[in-house]
C-alpha positions as CSV (number, residue, x, y, z in Angstrom):
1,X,-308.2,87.5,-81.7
2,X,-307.4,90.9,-82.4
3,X,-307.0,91.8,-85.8
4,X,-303.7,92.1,-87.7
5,X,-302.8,95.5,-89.3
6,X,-300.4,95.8,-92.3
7,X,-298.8,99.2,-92.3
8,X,-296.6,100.7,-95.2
9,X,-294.1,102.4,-94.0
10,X,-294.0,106.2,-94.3
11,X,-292.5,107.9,-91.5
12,X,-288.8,107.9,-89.3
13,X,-290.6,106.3,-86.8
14,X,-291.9,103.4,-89.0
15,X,-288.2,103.1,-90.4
16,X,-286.8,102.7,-86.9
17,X,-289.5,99.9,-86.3
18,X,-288.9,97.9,-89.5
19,X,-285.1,97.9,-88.8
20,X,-285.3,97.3,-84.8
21,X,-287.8,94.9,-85.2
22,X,-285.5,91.4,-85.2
23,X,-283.8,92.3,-81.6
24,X,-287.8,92.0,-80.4
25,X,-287.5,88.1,-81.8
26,X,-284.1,87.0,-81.8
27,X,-282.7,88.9,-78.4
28,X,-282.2,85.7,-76.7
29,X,-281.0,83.5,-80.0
30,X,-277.2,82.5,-79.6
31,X,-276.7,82.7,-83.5
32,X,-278.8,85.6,-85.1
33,X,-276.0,88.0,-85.6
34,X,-277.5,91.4,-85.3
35,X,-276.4,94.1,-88.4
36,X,-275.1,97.2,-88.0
37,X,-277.9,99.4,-87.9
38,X,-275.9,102.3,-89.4
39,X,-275.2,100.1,-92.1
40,X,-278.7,98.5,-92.3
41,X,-280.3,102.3,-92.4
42,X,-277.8,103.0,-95.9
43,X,-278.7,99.9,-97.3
44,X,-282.6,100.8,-97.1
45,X,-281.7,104.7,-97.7
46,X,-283.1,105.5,-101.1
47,X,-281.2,108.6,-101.4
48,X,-278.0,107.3,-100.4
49,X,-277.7,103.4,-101.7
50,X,-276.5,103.1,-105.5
51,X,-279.1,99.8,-106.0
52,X,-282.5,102.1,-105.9
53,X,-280.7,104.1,-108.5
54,X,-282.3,101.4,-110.4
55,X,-284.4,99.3,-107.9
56,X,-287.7,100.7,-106.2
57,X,-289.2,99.1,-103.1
58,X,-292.2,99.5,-100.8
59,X,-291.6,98.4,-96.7
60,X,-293.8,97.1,-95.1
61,X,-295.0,96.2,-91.4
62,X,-297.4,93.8,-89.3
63,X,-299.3,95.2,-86.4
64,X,-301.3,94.0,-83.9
65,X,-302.7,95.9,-81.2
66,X,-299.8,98.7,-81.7
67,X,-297.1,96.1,-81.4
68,X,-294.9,95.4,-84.5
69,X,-295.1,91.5,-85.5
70,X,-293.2,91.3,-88.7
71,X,-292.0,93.0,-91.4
72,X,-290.7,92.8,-95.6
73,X,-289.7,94.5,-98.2
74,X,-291.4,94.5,-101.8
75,X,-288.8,95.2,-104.2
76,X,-288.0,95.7,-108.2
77,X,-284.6,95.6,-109.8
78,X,-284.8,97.2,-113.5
79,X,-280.9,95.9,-113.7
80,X,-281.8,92.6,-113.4
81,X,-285.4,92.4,-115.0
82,X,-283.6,94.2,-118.2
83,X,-280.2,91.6,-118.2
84,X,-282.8,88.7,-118.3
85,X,-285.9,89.9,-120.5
86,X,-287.9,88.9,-117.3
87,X,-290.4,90.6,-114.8
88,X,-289.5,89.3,-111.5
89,X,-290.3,91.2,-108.1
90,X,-289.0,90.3,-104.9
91,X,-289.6,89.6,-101.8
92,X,-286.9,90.5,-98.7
93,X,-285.9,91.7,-95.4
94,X,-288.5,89.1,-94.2
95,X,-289.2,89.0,-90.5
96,X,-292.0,87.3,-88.3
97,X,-293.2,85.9,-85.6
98,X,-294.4,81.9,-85.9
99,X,-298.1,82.8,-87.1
100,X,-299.1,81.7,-90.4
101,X,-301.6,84.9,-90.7
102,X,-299.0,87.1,-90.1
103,X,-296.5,86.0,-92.6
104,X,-299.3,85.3,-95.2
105,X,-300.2,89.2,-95.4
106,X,-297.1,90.2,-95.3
107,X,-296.4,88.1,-98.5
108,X,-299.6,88.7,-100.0
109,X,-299.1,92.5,-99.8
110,X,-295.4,92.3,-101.5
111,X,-297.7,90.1,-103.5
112,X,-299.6,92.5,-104.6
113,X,-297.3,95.6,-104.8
114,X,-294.6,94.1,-107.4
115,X,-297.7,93.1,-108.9
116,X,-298.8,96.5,-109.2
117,X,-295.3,97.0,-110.8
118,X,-295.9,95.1,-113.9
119,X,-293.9,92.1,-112.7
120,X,-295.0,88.6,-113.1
121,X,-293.6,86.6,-110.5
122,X,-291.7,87.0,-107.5
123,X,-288.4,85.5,-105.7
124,X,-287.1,86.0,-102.2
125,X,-285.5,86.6,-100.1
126,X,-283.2,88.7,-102.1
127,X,-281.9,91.5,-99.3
128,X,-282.2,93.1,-102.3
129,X,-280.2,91.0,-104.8
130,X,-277.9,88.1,-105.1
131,X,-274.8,90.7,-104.7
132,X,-276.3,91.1,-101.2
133,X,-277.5,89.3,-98.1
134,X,-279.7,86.2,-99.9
135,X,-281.6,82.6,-99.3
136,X,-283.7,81.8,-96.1
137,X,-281.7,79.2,-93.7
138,X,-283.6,75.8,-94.3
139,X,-280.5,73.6,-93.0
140,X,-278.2,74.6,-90.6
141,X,-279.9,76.4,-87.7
142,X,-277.1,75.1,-84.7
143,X,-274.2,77.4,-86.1
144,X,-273.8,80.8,-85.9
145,X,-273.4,81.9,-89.7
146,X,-270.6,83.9,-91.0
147,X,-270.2,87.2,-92.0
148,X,-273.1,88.3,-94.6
149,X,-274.6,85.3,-94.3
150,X,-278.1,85.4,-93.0
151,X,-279.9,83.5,-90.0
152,X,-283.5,82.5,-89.4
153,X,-286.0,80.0,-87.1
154,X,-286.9,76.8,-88.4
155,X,-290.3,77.8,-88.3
156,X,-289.4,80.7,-91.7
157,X,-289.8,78.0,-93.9
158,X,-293.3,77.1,-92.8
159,X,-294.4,80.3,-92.9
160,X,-293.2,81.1,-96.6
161,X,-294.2,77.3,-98.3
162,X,-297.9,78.6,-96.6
163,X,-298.6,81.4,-98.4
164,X,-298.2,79.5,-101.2
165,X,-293.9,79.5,-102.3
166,X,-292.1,76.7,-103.6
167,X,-288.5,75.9,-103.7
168,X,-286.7,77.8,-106.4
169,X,-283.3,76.9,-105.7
170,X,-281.1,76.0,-102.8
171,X,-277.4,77.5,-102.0
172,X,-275.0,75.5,-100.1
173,X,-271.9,76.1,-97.9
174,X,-269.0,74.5,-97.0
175,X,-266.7,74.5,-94.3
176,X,-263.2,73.3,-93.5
177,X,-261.6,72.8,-90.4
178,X,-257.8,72.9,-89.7
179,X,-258.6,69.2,-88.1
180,X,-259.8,68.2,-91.7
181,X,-257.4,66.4,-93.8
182,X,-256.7,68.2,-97.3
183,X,-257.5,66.3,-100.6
184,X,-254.5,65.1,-102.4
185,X,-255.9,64.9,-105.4
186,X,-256.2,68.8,-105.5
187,X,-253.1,69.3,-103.9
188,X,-250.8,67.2,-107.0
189,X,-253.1,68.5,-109.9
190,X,-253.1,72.5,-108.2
191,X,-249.2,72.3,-107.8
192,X,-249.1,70.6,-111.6
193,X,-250.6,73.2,-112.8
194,X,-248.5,76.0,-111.4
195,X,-245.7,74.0,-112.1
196,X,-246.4,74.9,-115.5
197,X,-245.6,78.3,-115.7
198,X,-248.7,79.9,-117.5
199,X,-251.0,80.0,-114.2
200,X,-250.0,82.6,-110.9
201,X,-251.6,84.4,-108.3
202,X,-251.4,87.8,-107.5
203,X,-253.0,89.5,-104.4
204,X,-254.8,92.6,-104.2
205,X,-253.0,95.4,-103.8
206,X,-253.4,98.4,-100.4
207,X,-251.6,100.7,-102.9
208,X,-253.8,100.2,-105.8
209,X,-256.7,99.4,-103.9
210,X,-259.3,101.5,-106.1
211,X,-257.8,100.2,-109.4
212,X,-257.9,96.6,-107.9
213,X,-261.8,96.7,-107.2
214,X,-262.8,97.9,-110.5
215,X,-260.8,94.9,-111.7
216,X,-262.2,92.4,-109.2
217,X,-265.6,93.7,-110.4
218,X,-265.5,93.0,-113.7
219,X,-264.2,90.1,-113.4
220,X,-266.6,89.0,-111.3
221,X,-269.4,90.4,-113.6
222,X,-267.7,88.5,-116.7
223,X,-267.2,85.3,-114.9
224,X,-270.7,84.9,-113.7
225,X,-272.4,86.7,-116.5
226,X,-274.2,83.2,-117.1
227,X,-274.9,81.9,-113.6
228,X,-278.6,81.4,-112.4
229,X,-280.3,84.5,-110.8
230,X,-277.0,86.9,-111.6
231,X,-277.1,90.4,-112.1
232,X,-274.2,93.1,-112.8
233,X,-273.1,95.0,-110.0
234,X,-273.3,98.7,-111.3
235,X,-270.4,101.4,-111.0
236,X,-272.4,102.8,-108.2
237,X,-272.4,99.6,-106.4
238,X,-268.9,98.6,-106.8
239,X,-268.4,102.2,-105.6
240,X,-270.4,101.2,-101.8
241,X,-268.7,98.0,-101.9
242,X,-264.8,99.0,-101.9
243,X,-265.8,101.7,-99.0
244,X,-267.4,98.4,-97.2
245,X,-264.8,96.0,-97.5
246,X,-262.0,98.7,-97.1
247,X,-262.9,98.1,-93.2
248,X,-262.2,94.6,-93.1
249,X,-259.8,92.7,-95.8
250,X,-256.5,91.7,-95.5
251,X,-254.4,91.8,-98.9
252,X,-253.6,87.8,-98.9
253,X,-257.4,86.7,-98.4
254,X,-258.3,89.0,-101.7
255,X,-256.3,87.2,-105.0
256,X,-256.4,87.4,-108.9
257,X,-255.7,84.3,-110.8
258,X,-253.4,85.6,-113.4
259,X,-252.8,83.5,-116.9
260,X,-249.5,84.7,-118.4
261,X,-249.7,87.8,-116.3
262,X,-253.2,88.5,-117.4
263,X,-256.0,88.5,-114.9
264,X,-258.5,85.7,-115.5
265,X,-260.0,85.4,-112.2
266,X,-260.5,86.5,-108.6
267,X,-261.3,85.3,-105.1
268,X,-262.2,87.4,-102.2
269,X,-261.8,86.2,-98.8
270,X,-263.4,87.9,-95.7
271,X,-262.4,87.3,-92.0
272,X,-265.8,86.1,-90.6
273,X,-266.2,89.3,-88.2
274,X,-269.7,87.9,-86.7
275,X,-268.5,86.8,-83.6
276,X,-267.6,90.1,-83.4
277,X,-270.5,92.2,-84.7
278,X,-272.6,89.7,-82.3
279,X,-270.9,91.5,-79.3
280,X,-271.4,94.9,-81.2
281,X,-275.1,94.3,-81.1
282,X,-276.1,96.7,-83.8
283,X,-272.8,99.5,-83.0
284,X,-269.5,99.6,-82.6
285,X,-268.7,101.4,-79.5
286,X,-264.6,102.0,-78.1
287,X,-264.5,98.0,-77.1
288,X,-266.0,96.6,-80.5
289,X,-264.0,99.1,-82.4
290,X,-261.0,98.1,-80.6
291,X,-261.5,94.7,-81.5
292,X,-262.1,95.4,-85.4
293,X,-258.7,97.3,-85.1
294,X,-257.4,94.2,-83.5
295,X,-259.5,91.4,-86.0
296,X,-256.2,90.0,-87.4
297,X,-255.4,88.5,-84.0
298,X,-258.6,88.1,-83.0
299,X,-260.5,86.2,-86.1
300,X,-261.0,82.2,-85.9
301,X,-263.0,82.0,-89.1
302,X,-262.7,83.0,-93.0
303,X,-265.1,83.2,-95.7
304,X,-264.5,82.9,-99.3
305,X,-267.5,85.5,-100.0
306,X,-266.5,85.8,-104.2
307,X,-265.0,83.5,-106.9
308,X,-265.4,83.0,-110.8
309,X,-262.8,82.4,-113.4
310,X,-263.7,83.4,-117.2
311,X,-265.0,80.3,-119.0
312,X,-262.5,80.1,-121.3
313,X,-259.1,79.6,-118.4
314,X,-261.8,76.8,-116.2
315,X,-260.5,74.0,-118.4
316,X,-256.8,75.1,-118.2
317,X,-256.9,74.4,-114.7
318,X,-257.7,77.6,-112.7
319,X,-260.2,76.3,-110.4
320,X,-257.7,73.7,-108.8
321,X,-255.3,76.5,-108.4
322,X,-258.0,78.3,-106.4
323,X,-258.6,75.5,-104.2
324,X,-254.7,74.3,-103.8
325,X,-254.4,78.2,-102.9
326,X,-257.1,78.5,-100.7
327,X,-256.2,75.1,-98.8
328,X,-252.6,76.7,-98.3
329,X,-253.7,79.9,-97.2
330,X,-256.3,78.7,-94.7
331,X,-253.8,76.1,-93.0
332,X,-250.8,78.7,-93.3
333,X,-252.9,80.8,-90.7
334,X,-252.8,78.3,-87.0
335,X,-255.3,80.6,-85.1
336,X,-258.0,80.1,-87.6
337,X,-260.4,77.3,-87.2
338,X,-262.1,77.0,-90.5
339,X,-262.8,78.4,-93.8
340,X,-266.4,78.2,-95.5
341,X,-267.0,78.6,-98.8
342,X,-270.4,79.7,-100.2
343,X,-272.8,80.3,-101.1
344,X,-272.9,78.0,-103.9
345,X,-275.6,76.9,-106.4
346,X,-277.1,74.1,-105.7
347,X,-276.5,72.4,-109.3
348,X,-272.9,73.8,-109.4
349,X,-271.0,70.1,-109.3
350,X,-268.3,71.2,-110.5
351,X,-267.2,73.6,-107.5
352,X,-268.9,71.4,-104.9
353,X,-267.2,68.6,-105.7
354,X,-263.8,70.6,-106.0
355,X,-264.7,71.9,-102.1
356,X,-265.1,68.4,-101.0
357,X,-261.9,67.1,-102.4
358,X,-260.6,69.9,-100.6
359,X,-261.5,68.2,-97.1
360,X,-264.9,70.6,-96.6
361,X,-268.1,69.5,-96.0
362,X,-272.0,70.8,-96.4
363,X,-272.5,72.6,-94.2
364,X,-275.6,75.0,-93.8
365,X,-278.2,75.5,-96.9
366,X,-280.1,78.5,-97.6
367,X,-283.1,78.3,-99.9
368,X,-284.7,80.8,-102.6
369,X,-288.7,80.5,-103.0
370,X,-290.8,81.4,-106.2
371,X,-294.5,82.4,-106.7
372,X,-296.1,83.1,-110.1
373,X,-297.9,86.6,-110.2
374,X,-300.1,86.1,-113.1
């Protein structure tokens, strides 16, 4: 057996390896949604990406005989290492072919570079954090996933509990269909509560489109300030991620919960452009780009991506607003199929069980792994 060389990356060719490498595995999968590889190159640019203005990662690939067999990503966030008093490194951008050898070194070595970093244990996948691409699919594998939402073979799991990774914590999604009926219970208690007077909704506004994503970030940052495995999004990030979604929202998919006129909370709604980025095939030539002009016609699915309400307004009955809201704008739209929510924590009842009254059910899960460094 010919031995198995792991290489760090160094050089624009290397780079071009570690991000071409999945079309080598997946080019015949139905559901693996290939990224855009202009966008892929950015998010691994440490000149150009606002999260290694704080994080610091080593790549990493597995050769054998010259041939590129798997890659990762050992990674350090200071942002989230200083919010929690805690030395965590992380694994991501994982990648390999079903051999246990393989996807042992490649582990061990982002092993033993966060290591090297000080850190004490390490988490992944994190693609690099939970404001990004997270979880490794453990249930699930017969649907195509939705936008920024990752897939993987059955086998990944194997691979990662082998080097020695236990279950952290699992994320779940669920999913809606127009066939589904919608709870009642959610529908009487939502319009109750907006019956009231002191609850509204407001949606995000073209004009004041930069105004309206610093406000959707902190509100984000303050609702999940205490949520397992969060971390702030920085100015710089926020920055990247109003040029990103610029490209694809639609004003009435992106809402603030408002309590006497005073934003409390916020929802952002993406139209799941996968099917679409699965023709694209890693870039958008004059038909793709057509079709992204066209998405609003053309786009059967929705993802609610983003959601928190400030801990003080959850009581007061925001969160069946949200879901009496979201019920009515998924079924006020008659070409789309289905609306998936997630990811959500695992231990989060509350919104789980809020999701089920709504008619959805479980629908794929995506877990995080752990492994002590000291």
């Amino acid at each position: 057996m010919l031995d198995i060389e792991i290489v760090t990356v160094r050089t624009r060719n290397d780079l071009t390896e570690f991000v071409n490498f999945p079309w080598s595995i997946y080019h015949t999968d139905d559901n693996w949604v290939p990224p855009l590889k202009k966008d892929f190159r950015r998010l691994l640019d440490t000149k150009k990406h606002p999260f290694w203005k704080f994080g610091q990662r080593e790549l990493f690939l597995a050769k054998r005989d010259g041939q590129t067999i798997g890659r990762i990503a050992a990674i350090t966030d200071d942002n989230y290492n200083k919010y929690h008093n805690e030395k965590m490194g992380i694994w991501g951008f994982f990648e390999c072919v079903n051999d246990p050898t393989t996807a042992r070194l490649l582990l061990s070595k982002a092993e033993e570079w966060t290591k090297s970093q000080g850190m004490q244990f390490i988490r992944g996948p994190l693609n690099p954090s939970t404001n990004y691409e997270v979880g490794l699919l453990v249930e699930g594998f017969e649907h195509q996933p939705t936008i920024m939402m990752p897939w993987n073979f059955p086998y990944y799991s194997k691979l990662v509990e082998g080097a020695g990774f236990s279950k952290e914590k699992d994320l779940f999604t669920f999913r809606v269909h127009q066939t589904d009926p919608a709870g009642p219970r959610i529908e009487r208690l939502g319009k109750r509560v907006l019956s009231k007077g002191h609850i509204s909704i407001r949606n995000i506004s073209r004009k004041n489109y930069d105004t309206d994503i610093r406000l959707l970030a902190r509100l984000y940052n303050q609702a999940w300030a205490d949520n397992w495995g969060f971390v702030p999004m920085s100015d710089g990030e926020v920055d990247e991620m109003a040029r990103n979604l610029k490209r694809i929202f639609e004003e009435d998919l992106v809402f603030f919960i408002l309590h006497d006129g005073q934003p409390v909370g916020v929802v952002m709604v993406m139209p799941d452009m996968n099917p679409l980025l699965k023709q694209a095939n890693g870039s958008i030539g004059l038909v793709t780009g057509i079709k992204f002009l066209l998405r609003r016609r053309l786009t059967v699915g929705l993802r609610a991506a983003m959601g928190g309400i400030l801990k003080e307004y959850k009581r007061l009955g925001g969160p069946l607003v949200v879901f009496h809201h979201l019920n009515k704008l998924f079924r006020g739209h008659k070409q789309i199929r289905f609306l998936e929510c997630g990811w959500n924590l695992e231990d989060n009842k509350e919104i789980n069980d809020l999701e089920v009254e709504m008619g959805a059910k479980r629908f794929s899960v995506y877990r995080i792994f752990r492994k002590s460094l000291i």
